[in-house]
C-alpha positions as CSV (number, residue, x, y, z in Angstrom):
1,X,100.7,-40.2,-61.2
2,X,98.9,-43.5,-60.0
3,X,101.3,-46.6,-60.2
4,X,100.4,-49.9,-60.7
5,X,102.3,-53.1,-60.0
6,X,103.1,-54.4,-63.2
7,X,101.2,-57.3,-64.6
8,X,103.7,-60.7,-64.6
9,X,103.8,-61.9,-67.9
10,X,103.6,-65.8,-66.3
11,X,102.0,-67.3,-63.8
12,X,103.2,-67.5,-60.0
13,X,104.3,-71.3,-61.2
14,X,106.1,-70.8,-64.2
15,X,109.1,-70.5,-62.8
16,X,109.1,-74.1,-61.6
17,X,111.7,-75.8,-60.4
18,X,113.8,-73.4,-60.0
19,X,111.8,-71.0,-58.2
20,X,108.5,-72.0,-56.6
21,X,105.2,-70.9,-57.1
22,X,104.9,-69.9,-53.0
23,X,108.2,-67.7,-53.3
24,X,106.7,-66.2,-56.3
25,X,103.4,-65.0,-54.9
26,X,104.4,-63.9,-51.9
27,X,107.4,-61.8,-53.4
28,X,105.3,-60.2,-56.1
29,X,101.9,-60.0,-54.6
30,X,103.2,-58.8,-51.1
31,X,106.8,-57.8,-50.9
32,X,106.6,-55.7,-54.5
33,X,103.4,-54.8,-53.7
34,X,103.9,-53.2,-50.5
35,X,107.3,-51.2,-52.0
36,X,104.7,-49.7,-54.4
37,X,102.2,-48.6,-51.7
38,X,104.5,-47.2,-49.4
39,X,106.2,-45.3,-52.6
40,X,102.8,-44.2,-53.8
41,X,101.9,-42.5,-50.4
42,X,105.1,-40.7,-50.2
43,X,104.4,-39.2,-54.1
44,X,100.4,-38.6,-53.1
45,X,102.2,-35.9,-50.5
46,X,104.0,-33.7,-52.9
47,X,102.2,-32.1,-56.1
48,X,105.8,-31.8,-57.3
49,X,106.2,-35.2,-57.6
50,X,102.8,-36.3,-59.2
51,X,104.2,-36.2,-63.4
52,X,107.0,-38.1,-62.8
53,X,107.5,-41.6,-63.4
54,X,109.2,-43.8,-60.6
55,X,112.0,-43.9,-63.0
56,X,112.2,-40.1,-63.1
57,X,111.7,-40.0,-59.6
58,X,115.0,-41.9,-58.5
59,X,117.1,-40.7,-61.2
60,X,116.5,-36.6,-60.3
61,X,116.5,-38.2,-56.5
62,X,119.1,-35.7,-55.6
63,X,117.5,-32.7,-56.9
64,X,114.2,-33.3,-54.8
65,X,114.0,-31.3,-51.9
66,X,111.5,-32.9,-49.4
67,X,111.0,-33.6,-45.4
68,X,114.0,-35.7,-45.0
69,X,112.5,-39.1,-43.6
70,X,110.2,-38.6,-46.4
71,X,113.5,-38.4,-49.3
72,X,114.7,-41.7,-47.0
73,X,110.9,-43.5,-47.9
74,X,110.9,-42.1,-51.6
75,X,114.7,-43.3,-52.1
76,X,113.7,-47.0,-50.4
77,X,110.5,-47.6,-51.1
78,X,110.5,-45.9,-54.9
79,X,113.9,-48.0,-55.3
80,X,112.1,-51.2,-53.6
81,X,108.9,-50.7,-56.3
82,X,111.1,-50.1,-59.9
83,X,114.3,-52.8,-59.0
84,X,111.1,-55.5,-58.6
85,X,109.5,-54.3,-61.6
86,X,113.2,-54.9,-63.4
87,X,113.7,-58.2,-61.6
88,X,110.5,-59.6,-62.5
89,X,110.6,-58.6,-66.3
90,X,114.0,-60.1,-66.6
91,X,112.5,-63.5,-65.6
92,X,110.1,-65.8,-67.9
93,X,109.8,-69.6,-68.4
94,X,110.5,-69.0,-71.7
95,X,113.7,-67.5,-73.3
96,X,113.8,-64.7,-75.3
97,X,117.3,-64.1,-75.6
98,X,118.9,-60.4,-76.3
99,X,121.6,-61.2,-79.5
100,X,122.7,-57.8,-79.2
101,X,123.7,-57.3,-75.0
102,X,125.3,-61.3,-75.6
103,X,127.4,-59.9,-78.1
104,X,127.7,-57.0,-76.4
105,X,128.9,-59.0,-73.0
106,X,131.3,-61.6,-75.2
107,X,133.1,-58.1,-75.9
108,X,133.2,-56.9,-72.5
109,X,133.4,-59.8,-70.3
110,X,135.4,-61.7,-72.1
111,X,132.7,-64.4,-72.6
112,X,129.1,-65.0,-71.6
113,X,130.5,-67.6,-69.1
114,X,133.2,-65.2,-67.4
115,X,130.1,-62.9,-67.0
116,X,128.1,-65.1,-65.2
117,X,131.0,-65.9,-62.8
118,X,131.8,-62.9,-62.0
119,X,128.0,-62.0,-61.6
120,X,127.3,-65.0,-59.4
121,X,130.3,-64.2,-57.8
122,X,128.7,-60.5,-56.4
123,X,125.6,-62.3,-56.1
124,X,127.3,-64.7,-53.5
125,X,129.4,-62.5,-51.7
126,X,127.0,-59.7,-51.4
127,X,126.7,-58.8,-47.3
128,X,123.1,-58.5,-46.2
129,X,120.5,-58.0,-48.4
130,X,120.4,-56.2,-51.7
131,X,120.7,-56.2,-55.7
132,X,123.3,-57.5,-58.0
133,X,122.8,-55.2,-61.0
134,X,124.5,-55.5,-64.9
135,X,124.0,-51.6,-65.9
136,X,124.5,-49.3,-69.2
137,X,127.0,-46.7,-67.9
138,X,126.1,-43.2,-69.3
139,X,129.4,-44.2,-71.5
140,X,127.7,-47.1,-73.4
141,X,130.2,-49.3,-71.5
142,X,128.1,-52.5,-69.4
143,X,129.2,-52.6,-65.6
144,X,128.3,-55.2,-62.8
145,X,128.5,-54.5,-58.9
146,X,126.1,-54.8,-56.1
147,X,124.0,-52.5,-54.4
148,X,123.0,-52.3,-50.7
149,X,119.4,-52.6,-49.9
150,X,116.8,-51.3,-52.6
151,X,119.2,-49.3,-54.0
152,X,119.0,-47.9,-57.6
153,X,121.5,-48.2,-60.3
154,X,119.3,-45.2,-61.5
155,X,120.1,-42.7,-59.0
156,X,124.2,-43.2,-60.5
157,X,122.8,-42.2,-63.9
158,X,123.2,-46.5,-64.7
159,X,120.6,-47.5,-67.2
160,X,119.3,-50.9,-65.4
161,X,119.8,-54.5,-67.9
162,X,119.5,-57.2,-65.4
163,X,118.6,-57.2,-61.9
164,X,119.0,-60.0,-59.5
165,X,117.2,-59.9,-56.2
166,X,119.1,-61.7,-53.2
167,X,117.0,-60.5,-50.4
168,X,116.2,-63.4,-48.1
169,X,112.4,-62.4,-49.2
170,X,113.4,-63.5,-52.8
171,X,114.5,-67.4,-52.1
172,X,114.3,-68.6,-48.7
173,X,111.0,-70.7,-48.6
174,X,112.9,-73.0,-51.2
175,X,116.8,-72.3,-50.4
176,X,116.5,-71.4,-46.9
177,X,119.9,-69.8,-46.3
178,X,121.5,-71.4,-49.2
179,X,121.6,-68.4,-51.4
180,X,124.0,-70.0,-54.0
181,X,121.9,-72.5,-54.4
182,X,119.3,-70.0,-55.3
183,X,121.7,-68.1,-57.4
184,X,122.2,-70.9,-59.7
185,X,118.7,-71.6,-60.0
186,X,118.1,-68.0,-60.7
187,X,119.9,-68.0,-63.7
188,X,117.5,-70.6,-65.4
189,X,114.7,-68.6,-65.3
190,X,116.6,-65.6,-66.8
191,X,115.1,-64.8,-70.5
192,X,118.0,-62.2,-71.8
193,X,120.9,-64.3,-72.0
C-alpha cells in the first residue's frame, strides 16, 4: 500500500492566532511528512506488510515479526505518520462540534470543563515530548493519559478521539518553551468539542 499525507482540510493560516501559519507548515509539510516517508520505506521492505493500512499496521504491531530495528522504525515512524494524521483532523478554524462524545464526556468526566482540566493538566505535565490522547477503550468507556514519543493509543487496542501533539516541533516558533501557553491556545482550534 502507497500512503499519502492526508490533505488539511484548511489552509497553513487558518489556525490563526492561536497557532501560526509558520508552525503549521513546517509541522505538516516537514515533520508529518517525513514520519510518512520513513514509515513507507520500512512497509516497501516487507510484502507482508503491503495490504495493511497504517492503522492495521500498529494495531497487529505485536504480531509482526520483522528485523528488530526495523519493528523499532515501523512502531515510531508508522505511530509518528497516523497520531499527525489524527491531530491534524481534530483541528479546523471552524467548529464542528461532536453532540454525542460531549454528552458522552459530561457523563464520564463529570463535565466538559473537568475534562479539559484534567486533559490540560496531562498535556502540561507530560515529561519530554509526546501525545496527550482521549481514547475509546475496547469497553466503550473514554480514557485520557499521555503517551511517550509517537506512541499509539492503537497498539493498546484504544480507538483514538482526540490527539494533542506537545512535541516542541508542534509550538515552539510561537510559544517557545511555554507549552501551556500553547495548550490553551490549542484548544481553540479544536473542532469536536
Amino acid at each position: 500500500m502507497k500512503f499519502e499525507l492526508p490533505k488539511l482540510e484548511y489552509s497553513y493560516d487558518a489556525l490563526e492566532p492561536h497557532i501560526d501559519a509558520e508552525t503549521v507548515e513546517i509541522h505538516y509539510a516537514k515533520h508529518h511528512q517525513i514520519y510518512l516517508n520513513n514509515f513507507q520505506a520500512v512497509v516497501d521492505k516487507y510484502p507482508e506488510l503491503a495490504d495493511m493500512t497504517a492503522e492495521e499496521i500498529l494495531t497487529n504491531l505485536e504480531q509482526i515479526n520483522i528485523d528488530d530495528a526495523d519493528w523499532i522504525k515501523l512502531k515510531n515512524m508508522g505511530g509518528g505518520f497516523v497520531n499527525h494524521n489524527i491531530y491534524w483532523s481534530n483541528l479546523g478554524p471552524n467548529k464542528e462540534i461532536d453532540e454525542n462524545l460531549v454528552q458522552k464526556i459530561n457523563t464520564e468526566f463529570g463535565s466538559l470543563e473537568k475534562f479539559k482540566e484534567q486533559f490540560t493538566s496531562l498535556a502540561t505535565t507530560l515529561f519530554g515530548s509526546g501525545w496527550v490522547w482521549l481514547v475509546e477503550e475496547p469497553n466503550g468507556k473514554l480514557n485520557i493519559y499521555q503517551l511517550p514519543n509517537q506512541d499509539s493509543p492503537l497498539t493498546l487496542g484504544h480507538k483514538p478521539i482526540l490527539a494533542l501533539d506537545v512535541w516542541e516541533h508542534a509550538y515552539y516558533i510561537k510559544y517557545q518553551n511555554k507549552r501551556a501557553d500553547y495548550i490553551n491556545a490549542w484548544w481553540n482550534t479544536v473542532t469536536l468539542i
